[in-house]
C-alpha positions, 0 to 999 in steps of 0.5 A: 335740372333734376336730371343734371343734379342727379350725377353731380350727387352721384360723383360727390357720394362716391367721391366721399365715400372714396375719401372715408375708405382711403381715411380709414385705410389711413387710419387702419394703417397708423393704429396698426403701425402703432401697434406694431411700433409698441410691440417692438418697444415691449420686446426691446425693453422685455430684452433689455429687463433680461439684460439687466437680470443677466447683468445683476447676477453675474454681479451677484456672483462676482461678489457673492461668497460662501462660508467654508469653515467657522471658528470658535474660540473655546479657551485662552489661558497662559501656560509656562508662562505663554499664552496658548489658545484653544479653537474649534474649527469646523469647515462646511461642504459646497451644500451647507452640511458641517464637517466633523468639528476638530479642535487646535491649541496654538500659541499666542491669540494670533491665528495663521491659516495657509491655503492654496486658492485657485481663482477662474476667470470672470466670465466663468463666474459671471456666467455660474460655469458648474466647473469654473463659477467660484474659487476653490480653496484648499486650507493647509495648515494652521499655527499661532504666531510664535509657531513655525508654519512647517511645526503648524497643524495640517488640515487638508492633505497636499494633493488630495481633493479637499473634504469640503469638496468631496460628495460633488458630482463625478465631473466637478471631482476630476477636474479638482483633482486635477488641479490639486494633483498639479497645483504647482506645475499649473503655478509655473505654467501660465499656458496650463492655466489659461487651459484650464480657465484659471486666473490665478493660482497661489498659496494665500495666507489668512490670519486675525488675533482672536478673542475668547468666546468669540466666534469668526468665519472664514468666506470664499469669494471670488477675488480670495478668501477672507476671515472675519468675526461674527457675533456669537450665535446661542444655537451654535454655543448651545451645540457646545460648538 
């Protein structure tokens, strides 16, 4: 009887040890399946953080804007019976740094400001192109609003690359000359522009009544520029501007 059972023994160890050795390669196979399915969701959503990281800044810089000039309002009085305003007016370059301050005496408390404005594609600004990320401006003139635009007081020349832009690296410089060099021809030529990566382009007009001892900012986004009042800062009343 011994002799009978020893084989059926035999048969029923290899036959267990059979079965554990296919239950663990079974459950070796789901754990590194498991594994490797939690490695594909980490690199699917590594990959879907950074498309989200993308996408939040090229919001960022479809909405982001730069100040370029800073008014003061250092006077209002009424002289020969009209009322003439006196501004400070200071732009700033690309890096932040302030240009020399100049001052203006208009008539009335109303102040126009003409600008030529070029405005690229979204996806130039979306993907920060260091030639195309952001509107370039170039402010013309400025008058009150019982002065004629041609009798206004010039601030940038026509033609010349702005001195906000000026310092840039030799690259940017060309590629804005060239555009200020032909603003009107590219006005008229749709397939110039679309060359060039430029949306629009126009002249643009930006204006607000001001008030004494105030001061106001003139940004640059994207989509235009924009003027607006700020409150007074001590350390630039300080400065005397």
């Amino acid at each position: 009887m011994t002799a009978m059972v020893r084989p059926i023994i035999k048969i029923v160890v290899w036959a267990g040890l059979a079965v554990a050795g296919v239950t663990w390669v079974y459950v070796n196979y789901l754990h590194s399946s498991a594994e490797r399915r939690m490695e594909m969701l980490e690199q699917q959503n590594l990959a879907l953080q950074e498309q989200i990281r993308q996408k939040e800044r090229a919001i960022e810089r479809l909405t982001a804007q730069r100040r370029i000039a800073r008014i003061r309002v250092l006077d209002q009085r009424v002289v020969d019976g009209k009322l003439q305003t006196t501004l400070k007016f200071v732009e700033y370059r690309k890096d932040g740094s302030e240009l020399t301050p100049r001052e203006f005496t208009i008539e009335g408390d109303e102040v126009h400001f003409d600008a030529e404005i070029v405005k690229f594609r979204d996806e130039y600004v979306e993907q920060g192109d260091p030639l195309r990320g952001q509107s370039i401006i170039l402010m013309l003139r400025v008058y009150g609003a019982f002065q004629a635009p041609a009798n206004g007081f010039p601030i940038d020349s026509p033609g010349d690359i702005p001195e906000i832009y000026r310092g840039a690296d030799a690259g940017t410089s060309r590629f804005e000359q060239n555009i200020w060099d032909h603003f009107w021809q590219l006005f008229n030529d749709k397939d110039a522009r679309d060359a060039q990566g430029i949306r629009s382009l126009h002249g643009e007009g930006l204006w607000g009544k001001l008030q004494l001892g105030h001061v106001y900012t003139i940004d640059l986004r994207p989509d235009g520029g924009m003027i607006h009042e700020e409150a007074e800062d001590p350390l630039y009343r300080g400065n005397g501007g």
